[in-house]
Each structure stands twice: as structure tokens, then as C-alpha cells.
N, C-alpha and C positions, 0 to 999 in steps of 0.2 A: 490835622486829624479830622477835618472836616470834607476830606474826600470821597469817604466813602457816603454824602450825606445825599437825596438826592436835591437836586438845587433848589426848587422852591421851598421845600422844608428848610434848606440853608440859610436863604433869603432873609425868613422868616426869623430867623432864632439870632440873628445877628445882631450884636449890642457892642455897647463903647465899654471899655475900660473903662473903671470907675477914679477919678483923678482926686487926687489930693484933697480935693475943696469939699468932694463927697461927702456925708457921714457914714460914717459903717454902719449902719443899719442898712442906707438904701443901697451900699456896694455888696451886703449880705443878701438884700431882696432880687438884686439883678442878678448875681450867681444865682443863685435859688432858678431863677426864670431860665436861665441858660442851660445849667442843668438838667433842668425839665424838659426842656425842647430837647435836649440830646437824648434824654430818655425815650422818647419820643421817636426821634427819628430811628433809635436803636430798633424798637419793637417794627416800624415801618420795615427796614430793612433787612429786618431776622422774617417776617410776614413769607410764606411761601410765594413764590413768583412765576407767571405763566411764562416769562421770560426764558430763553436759550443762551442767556447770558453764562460765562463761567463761574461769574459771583453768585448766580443763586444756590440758593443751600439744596436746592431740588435736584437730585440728579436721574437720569435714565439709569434701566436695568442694564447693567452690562452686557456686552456683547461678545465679550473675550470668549476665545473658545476654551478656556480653562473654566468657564463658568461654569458651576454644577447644573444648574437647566437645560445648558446651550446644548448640549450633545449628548446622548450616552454613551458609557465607557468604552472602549475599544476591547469587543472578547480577545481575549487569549488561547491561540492554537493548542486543542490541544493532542498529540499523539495519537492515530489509533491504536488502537490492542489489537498487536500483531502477536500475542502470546499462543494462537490455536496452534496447534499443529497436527497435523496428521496422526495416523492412529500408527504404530509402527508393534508389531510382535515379532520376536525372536531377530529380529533385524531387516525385517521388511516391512514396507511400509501400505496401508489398503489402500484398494481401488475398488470403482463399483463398474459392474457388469455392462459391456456393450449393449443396447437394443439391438435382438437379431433382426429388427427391421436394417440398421447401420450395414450388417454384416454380408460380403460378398466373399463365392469361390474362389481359391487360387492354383486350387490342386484341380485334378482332372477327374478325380470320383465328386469333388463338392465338398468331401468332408471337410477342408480345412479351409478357415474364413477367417477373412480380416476386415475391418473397417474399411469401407469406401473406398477413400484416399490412401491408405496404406498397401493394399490390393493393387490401385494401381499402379502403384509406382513398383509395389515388386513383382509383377508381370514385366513391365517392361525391364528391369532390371536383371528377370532370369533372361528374357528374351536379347539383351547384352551380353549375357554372359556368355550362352549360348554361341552367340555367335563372334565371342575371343576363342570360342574352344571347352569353355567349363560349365557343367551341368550341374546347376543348382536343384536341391531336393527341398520341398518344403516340408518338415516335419510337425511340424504342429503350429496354433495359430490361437485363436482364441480360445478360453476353456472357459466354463462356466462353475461356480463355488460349487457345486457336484460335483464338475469332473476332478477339481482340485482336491475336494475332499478322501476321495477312493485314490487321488495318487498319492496324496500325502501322507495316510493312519495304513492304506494297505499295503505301500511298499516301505515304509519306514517296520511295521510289522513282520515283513518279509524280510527283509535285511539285519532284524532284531538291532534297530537303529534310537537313540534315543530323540524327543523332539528337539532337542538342540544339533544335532547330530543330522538332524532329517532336514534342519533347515538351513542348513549350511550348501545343499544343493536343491530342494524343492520351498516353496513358501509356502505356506499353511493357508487355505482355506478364507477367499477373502482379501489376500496380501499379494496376489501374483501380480505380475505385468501381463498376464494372459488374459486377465480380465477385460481387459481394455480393448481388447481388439485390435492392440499397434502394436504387439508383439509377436515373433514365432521364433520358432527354433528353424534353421536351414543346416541340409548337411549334405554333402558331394555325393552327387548321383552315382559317381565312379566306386567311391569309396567306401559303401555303406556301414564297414567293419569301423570305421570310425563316429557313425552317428552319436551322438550326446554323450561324446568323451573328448577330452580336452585334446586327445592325440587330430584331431578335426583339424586341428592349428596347422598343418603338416600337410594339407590337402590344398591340391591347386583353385578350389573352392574359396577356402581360407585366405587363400594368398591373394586370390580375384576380390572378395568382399572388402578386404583391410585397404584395396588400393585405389576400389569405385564405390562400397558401399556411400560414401557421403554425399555423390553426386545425385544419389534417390532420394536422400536423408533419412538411410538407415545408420543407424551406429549401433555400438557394442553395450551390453547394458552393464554386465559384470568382468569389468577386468580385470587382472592380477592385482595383488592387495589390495581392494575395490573397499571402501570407508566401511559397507555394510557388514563387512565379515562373510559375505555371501562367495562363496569356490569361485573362483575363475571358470567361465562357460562359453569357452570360443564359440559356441553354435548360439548363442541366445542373443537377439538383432532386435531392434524397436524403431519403431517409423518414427519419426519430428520434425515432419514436412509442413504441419499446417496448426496452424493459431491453437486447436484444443489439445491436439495430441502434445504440441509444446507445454502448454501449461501443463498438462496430465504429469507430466515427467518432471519438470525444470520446476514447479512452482513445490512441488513435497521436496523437492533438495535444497528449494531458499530457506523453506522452513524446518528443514530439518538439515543444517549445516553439515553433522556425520552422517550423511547416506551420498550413495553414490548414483 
């Protein structure tokens, strides 16, 4: 039991057994004294120690990385709020107005403009066609919430159409793809008796667009039972050739899973 003592205190407190011949008194006196010294050496050895020893009662601050000091917690990811969505009436969905700085000629008077990039590719795209044989017409191209306004109250008016009714073939004010300036209507120069009627589909125009439009990256915007509820419009075409006009179109259909 005297291992833990350290040795000169040991030295010190060392005594004989007290033999027979003793009197109990002085074998009560030498425990006493022995006692002492282990008291003694107790209080040495519990004494804090500058020592790196394992026995001393001192320890360092931990360093576990479970220690509350050692580290702060690890945040937790969390989701963004992907909840916005687009503004969508009557089954379409908005867009905001080209800058007519963006906006270039396609037609031969000027009136009819498209975005930049969209422009160019369907110049050279009628200029393909042209020369399979088929004469692409561009019918319309950008509109502005004006123009959209007077086609949508004035010929829903004239047709005594209700707005659900009116928007089943034109968007309301604010909600076209015309807005954007990556969309127009095209209709066969041949044919004109088919312009913005579905019979369009029937025209070697139709049959030319459905077989090269994607090589411009034009595509169809409203096809037959199209998610929006919006008519089938064999003549209504949209550019999605380049990084903005992609997202203009592709990112309101992630967020709004029924539109097309």
C-alpha cells in the first residue's frame, strides 16, 4: 500500500512492528506515528502537481472534438423556398416586356420584331425554307401590354366571347409569350387563307417547320391537349436558342408543373 507514497516520505515513516516484548502503550504510540505519516503523505499526494504524470489529479482541458468549446455545432442545410411561383390567369402564365432596345426587324416593312437572337435565327431559317421551296410568313412577333390589351377586351367584345372563352385562344394582357420578344406567329406565304387557324397544319409551311424548326430552336408552344388548357395553335413558334429565352420559358414550367 505504500506505492503510491513518494520515497522519501516513505523512508521516513518506516517503522518495525511492535513484538511481543513491547507494551501496548508504545505499540499504540508507533501506530499513532505511522498513521500520521500516511496522513501525511496522503495530503502530499492529493497536493495539485506541476507534473504530466497520469497520477496526478490535474488534468488538461480536453481536446475531443465532442467538447462543447472545441468546435461549433455543424449548421444544418436548410431548403430554399422554392414556393414562388409565377403569376399565372386564366391559364397563362406572365411575362415582362422586351426592351425595344433588345428588339430587331424580321419583316420587310420593320413592323414585326423580335429579340436579337431570335431574329436571327429565323431569318436564316425562312431563308432555308426558301430555298426547300416553302415561304415562310411572319405574322406577328412581339406585342406590347397595349397591343395585347385592344386584342384581347376588343375582340373578345366582338366575337361576344366570355374571358374564359377569350382565353382559350388569346392571353390577357401581361400573360402572352409575345411579350418576350421569342415568340411569333408564322403562316405560309402560299396559303394565306390559313393564317391563325389550325387548318395552317395542312400547309407545306407546317410540314417544313415541324421537320427543321428545332435545328433554329424554334418549337411549338401550344400543342394539342397542351397542360395549359390553351387551343392548339399550329402557327404560334418560340425561340430557345440561348441561356435567357431558355429560362424565360423552361423555368415558369418547373414551377408551375401543369403549364406547358
Amino acid at each position: 500500500m505504500y506505492d503510491d507514497i513518494p520515497e522519501a516520505i516513505r523512508q521516513s515513516a518506516s517503522v518495525k512492528e511492535p513484538t511481543k516484548s513491547n507494551p501496548p502503550i508504545v505499540g499504540l504510540a508507533l501506530g499513532a506515528t505511522a498513521l500520521g505519516a500516511i496522513a501525511i503523505a496522503g495530503l502530499f499526494f492529493l497536493r495539485p502537481q506541476a507534473s504530466n504524470s497520469p497520477q496526478s489529479v490535474t488534468q488538461q482541458p480536453s481536446t475531443s472534438p465532442t467538447s462543447a468549446t472545441s468546435a461549433p455545432p455543424t449548421p444544418v442545410a436548410t431548403p430554399a423556398n422554392d414556393n414562388s411561383k409565377p403569376d399565372q390567369l386564366l391559364g397563362h402564365l406572365a411575362y415582362n416586356e422586351a426592351p425595344p432596345s433588345e428588339l430587331e426587324p424580321i419583316s420587310a416593312d420593320g413592323q414585326i420584331k423580335l429579340r436579337k437572337a431570335a431574329a436571327i435565327a429565323y431569318r436564316q431559317m425562312a431563308e432555308d425554307a426558301t430555298a426547300a421551296g416553302v415561304r415562310l410568313a411572319p405574322l406577328s412577333g412581339f406585342r406590347s401590354k397595349s397591343d395585347q390589351t385592344d386584342l384581347f377586351f376588343r375582340v373578345k367584345e366582338q366575337r361576344n366571347q366570355g374571358v374564359t372563352k377569350r382565353a382559350e385562344v388569346s392571353a390577357p394582357p401581361g400573360y402572352s409569350e409575345h411579350h418576350t420578344g421569342y415568340a411569333m406567329d408564322i403562316g405560309d406565304a402560299d396559303r394565306p387563307d390559313t393564317n391563325l387557324s389550325q387548318s395552317f397544319e395542312n400547309t407545306p409551311a407546317f410540314e417544313w417547320l415541324s421537320n427543321h424548326a428545332a435545328q433554329y430552336s424554334f418549337e411549338l408552344s401550344f400543342t394539342r391537349d397542351n397542360p395549359q388548357g390553351v387551343s392548339y395553335e399550329p402557327w404560334h413558334w418560340r425561340f430557345v436558342g440561348d441561356e435567357q429565352s431558355l429560362e424565360t420559358f423552361y423555368r415558369a414550367q418547373h414551377l408551375n408543373p401543369g403549364s406547358n
